[in-house]
N, C-alpha and C positions, 0 to 999 in steps of 0.2 A: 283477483285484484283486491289489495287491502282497500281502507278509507283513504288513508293519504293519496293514493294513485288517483282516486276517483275526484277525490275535493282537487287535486293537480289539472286535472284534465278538465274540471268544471271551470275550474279559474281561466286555463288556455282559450275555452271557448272549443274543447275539441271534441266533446260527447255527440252522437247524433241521434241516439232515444236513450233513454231510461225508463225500464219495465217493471212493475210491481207484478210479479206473477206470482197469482195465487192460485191452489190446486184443494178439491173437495177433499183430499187423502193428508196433507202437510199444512206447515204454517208459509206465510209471504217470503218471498227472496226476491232482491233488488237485482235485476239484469242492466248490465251498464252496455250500450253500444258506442264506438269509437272504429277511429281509422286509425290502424297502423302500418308502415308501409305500403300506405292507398289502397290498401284490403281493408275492409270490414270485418272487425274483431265485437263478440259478444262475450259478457266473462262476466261472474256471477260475483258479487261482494264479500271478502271473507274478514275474517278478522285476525290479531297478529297470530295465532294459530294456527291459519291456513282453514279452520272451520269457516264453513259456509253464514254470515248472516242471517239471522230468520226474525220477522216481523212477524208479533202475533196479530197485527190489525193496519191497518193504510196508517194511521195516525204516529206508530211507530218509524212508520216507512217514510212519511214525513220529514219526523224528528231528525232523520239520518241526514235526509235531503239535504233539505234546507240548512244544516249545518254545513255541508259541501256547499253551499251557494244556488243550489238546482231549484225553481221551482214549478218544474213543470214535467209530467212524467206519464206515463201508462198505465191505464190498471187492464192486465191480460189475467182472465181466468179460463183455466184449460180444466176442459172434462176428463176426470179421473177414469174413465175408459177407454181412451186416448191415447193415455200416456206411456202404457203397457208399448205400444205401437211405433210408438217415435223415436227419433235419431234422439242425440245427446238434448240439440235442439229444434224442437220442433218450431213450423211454419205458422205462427199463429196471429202474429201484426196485424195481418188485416180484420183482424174482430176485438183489437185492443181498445178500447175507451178512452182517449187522452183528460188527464189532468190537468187541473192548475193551482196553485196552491200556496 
């Protein structure tokens, strides 16, 4: 998902989290969740590239938001021994921190 999709879907009202996942081994990347086709779709922020976004600090990760219109979001940190172990995306919501900002 570039930024336009995401600033699109923040305007529609059709986002249903935004995760700030940060890992002890990498820098932040913004996870966007949304419905498409009444399924639940998670997709990670890239840029016109197709490379992934990465946030060296929350304050970056902000900056992005908040330009989309978002301000309210997740901070998920996942244990770097963990991650070896998990699907593409791991389970980890329920120990996410909610934002506001």
């Amino acid at each position: 998902m570039n930024v336009a999709d995401f600033k699109s879907l923040a305007e529609a009202h059709s986002l249903r989290a935004v995760n700030f996942i940060e890992s002890g081994c990498g820098p932040m990347v913004i996870e966007v969740e949304y419905d498409k086709d009444s399924e639940p779709v998670r997709e990670l922020i890239k840029d016109s590239h197709g490379e992934v976004v990465t946030c060296k600090n929350v304050t970056q990760a902000y900056g992005l938001c908040q330009k989309a219109g978002v301000h309210k979001a997740n901070l998920v940190q996942v244990i770097p021994h963990d991650e070896a172990c998990q699907a593409e995306y791991a389970d980890y919501h329920r120990e996410s921190m909610p934002l506001t900002f």
